[in-house]
C-alpha positions as MATLAB code, in Angstrom:
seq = 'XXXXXXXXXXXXXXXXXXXXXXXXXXXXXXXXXXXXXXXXXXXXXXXXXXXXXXXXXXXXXXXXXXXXXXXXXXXXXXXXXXXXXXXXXXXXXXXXXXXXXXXXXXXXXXXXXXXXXXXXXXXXXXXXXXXXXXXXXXXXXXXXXXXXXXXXXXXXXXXXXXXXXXXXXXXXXXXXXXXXXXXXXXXXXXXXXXXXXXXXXXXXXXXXXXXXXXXXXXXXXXXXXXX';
ca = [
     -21.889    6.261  -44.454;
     -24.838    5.219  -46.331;
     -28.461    4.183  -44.978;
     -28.671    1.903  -42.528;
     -29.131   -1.749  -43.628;
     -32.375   -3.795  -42.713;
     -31.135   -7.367  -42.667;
     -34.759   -8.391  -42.380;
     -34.622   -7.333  -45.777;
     -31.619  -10.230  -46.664;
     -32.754  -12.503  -44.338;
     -34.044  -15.085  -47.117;
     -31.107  -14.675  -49.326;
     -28.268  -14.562  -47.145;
     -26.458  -17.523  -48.012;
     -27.094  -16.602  -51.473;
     -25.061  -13.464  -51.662;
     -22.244  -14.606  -49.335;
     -21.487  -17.758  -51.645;
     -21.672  -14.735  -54.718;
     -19.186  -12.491  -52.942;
     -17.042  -15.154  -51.426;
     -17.480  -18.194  -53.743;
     -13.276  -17.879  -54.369;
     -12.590  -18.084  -51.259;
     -15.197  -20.430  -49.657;
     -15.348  -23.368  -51.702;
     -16.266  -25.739  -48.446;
     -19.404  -24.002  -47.329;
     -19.394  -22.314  -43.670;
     -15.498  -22.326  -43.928;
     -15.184  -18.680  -42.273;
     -17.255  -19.568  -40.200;
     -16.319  -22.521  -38.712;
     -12.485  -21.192  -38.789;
     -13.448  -18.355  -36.377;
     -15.230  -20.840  -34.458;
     -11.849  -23.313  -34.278;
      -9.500  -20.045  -33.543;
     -12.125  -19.073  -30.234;
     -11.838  -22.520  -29.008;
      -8.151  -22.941  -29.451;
      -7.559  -19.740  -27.376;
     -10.176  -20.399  -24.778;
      -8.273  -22.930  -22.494;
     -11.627  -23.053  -19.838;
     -15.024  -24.429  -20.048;
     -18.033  -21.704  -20.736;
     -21.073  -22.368  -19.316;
     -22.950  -20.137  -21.672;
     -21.524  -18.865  -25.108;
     -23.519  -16.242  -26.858;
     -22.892  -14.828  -30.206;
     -24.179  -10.845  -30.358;
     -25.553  -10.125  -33.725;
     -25.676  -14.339  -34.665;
     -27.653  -12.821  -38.055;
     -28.912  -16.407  -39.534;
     -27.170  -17.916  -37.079;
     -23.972  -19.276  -39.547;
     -21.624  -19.233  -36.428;
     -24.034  -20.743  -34.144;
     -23.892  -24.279  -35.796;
     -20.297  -24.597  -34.856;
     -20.432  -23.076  -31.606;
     -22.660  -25.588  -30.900;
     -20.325  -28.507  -32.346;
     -17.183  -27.120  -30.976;
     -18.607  -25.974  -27.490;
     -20.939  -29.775  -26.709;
     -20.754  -29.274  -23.155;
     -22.021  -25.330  -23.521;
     -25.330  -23.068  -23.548;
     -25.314  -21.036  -26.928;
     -27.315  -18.285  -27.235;
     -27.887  -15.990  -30.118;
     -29.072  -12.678  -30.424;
     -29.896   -9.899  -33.369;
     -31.605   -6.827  -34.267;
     -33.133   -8.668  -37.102;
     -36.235  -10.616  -36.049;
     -36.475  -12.680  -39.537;
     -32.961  -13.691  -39.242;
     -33.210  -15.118  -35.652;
     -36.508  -16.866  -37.045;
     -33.832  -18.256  -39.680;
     -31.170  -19.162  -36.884;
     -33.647  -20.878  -34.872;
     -35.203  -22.955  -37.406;
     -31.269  -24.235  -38.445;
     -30.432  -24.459  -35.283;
     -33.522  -25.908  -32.918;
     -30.611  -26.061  -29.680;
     -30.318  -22.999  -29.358;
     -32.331  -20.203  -27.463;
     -32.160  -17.208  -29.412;
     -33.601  -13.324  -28.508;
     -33.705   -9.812  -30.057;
     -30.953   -7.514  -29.417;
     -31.920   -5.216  -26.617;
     -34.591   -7.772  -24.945;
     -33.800   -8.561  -21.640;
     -31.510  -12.069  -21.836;
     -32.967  -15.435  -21.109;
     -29.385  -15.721  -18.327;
     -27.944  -13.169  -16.031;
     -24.937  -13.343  -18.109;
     -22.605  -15.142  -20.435;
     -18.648  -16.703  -20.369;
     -18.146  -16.038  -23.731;
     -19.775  -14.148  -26.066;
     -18.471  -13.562  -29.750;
     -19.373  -10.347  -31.963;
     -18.438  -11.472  -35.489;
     -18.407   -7.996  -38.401;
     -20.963   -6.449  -36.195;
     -19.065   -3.147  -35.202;
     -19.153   -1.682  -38.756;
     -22.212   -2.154  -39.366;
     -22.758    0.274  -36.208;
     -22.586    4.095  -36.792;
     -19.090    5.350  -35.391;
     -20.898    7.463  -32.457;
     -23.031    4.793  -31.570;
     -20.448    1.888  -30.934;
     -18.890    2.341  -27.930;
     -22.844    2.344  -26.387;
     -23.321   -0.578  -27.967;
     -19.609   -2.470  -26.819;
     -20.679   -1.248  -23.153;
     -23.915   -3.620  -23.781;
     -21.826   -6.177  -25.174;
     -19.506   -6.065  -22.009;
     -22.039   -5.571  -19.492;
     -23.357   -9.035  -21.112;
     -20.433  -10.769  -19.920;
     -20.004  -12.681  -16.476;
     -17.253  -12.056  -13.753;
     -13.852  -13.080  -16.142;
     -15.759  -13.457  -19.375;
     -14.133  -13.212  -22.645;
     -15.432  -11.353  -25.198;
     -13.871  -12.251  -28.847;
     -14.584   -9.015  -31.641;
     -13.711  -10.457  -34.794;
     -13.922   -7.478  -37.626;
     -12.894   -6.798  -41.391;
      -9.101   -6.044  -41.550;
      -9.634   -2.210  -43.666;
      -5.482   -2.563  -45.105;
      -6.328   -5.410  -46.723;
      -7.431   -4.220  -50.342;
      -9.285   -7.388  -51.005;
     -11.183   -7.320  -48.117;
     -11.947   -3.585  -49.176;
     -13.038   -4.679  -52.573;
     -15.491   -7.226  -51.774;
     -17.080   -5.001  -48.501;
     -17.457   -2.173  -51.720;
     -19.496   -4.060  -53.849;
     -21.378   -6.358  -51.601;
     -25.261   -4.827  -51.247;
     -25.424   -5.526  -47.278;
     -21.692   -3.678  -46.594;
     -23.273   -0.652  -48.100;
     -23.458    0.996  -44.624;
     -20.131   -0.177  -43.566;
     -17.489    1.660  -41.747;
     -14.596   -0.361  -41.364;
     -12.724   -0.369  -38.557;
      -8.878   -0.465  -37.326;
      -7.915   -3.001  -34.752;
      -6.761   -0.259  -32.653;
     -10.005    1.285  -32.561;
     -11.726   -2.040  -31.591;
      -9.441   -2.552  -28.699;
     -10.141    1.257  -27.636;
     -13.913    0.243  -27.661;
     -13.204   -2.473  -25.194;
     -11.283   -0.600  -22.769;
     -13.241    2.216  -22.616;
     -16.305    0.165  -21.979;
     -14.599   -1.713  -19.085;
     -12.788   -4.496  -20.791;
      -8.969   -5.682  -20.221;
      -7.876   -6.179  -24.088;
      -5.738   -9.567  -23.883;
      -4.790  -10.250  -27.077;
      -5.654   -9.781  -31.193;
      -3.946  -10.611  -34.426;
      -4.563  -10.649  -38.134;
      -6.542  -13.925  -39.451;
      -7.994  -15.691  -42.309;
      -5.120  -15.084  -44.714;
      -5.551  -18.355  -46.687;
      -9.010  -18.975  -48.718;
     -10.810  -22.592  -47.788;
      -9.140  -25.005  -50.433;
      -5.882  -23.926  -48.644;
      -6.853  -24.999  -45.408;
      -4.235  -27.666  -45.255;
      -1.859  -25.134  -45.014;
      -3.940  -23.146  -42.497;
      -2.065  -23.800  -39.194;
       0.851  -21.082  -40.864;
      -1.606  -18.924  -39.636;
      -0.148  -18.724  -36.298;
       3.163  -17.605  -36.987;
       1.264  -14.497  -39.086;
      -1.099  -12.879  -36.919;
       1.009  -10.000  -36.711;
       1.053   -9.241  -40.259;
      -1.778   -6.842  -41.515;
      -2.285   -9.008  -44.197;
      -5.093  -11.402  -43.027;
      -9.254  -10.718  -44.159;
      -9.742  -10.311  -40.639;
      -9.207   -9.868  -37.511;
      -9.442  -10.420  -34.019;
      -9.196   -9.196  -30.318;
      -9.852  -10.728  -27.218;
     -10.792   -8.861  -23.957;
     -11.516  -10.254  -20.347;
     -14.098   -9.021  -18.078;
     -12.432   -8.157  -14.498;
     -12.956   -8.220  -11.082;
     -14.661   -5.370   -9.757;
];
């Protein structure tokens, strides 16, 4: 595992170096994005008061959260204090804070943790999942979307791309052992983003291949329960 990154340090340039490494695949800008967004709210049949996204970096998924959730809170938070300047000043809306602050709320209904884990050293994540959890009200969901490691092309461009260069991927099985063992019921995951944005027409295939270990991504869902 190499040194760990200091997104202050990428803050400026961001967008820069994602449309580099990803300007194949993401033709319309904030595709990924906004198709993570779509997936959450198509699987999330109630109403959350509050969403927050946990490690919201510029805040590229807030935008849509905010779109896609009208009725909801968002909240953002990150280690990074340059990036959550970023976030705010793109989106004004919503109420942002550094990771490890005390929150703004008691808790949230939803909060989303999009390629966070592995940038997180291997001994250190379940600590920080227990944070993440503990985050979440009474019958929260908690959405971990991550890089799928057997897809090669994934692996390629997480190789060569400058702020992966502490990344340790991670297996969906080890994501949904993070969950449990911080007090989560895993409810569901499957394999995502297999088609690049220009193919998006085609996109709603998707669903009948989440359980192929094909897709750039993917995803698992957890509830918070009952005490």
């Amino acid at each position: 595992m190499g040194d760990r990154i200091d997104f202050d340090d990428y803050s400026e340039h961001y967008e820069d170096l994602m449309k580099k490494r990803l300007g194949f695949f993401e033709k319309e800008e904030g595709y990924f994005a906004r198709y993570k967004i779509e997936l959450m709210k198509r699987l999330v049949k109630a109403r959350p008061r509050r969403i927050l996204e946990y490690g919201c970096g510029i805040g590229r998924n807030i935008e849509h959260l905010t779109r896609l959730f009208p009725s909801s809170e968002v909240y953002g938070c990150d280690i990074s204090k340059k990036s959550i300047d970023a976030a705010h000043r793109k989106n004004p809306g919503a109420v942002f804070f550094i990771a490890g602050d005390r929150p703004p709320v008691p808790s949230f209904d939803l909060v989303l943790v999009s390629n966070v884990l592995h940038h997180v050293h291997p001994r250190e994540r379940l600590t920080v999942v227990e944070v993440q959890v503990r985050l979440l009200a009474e019958r929260g969901r908690i959405f971990v979307f991550e890089h799928n490691p057997y897809n090669p092309l994934t692996r390629r461009i997480v190789s060569t791309c400058p702020f992966d260069r502490d990344a340790v991927l991670l297996k969906p099985g080890e994501s949904k052992r993070l969950l449990k063992e911080a007090g989560a019921s895993v409810e569901r995951s499957g394999y995502c983003l297999f088609f690049p944005g220009f193919l998006s027409g085609i996109r709603r295939l998707e669903r009948a291949l989440t359980w192929i270990p094909l897709g750039g991504q993917y995803y698992v869902e957890a509830t918070k329960p009952v005490p």
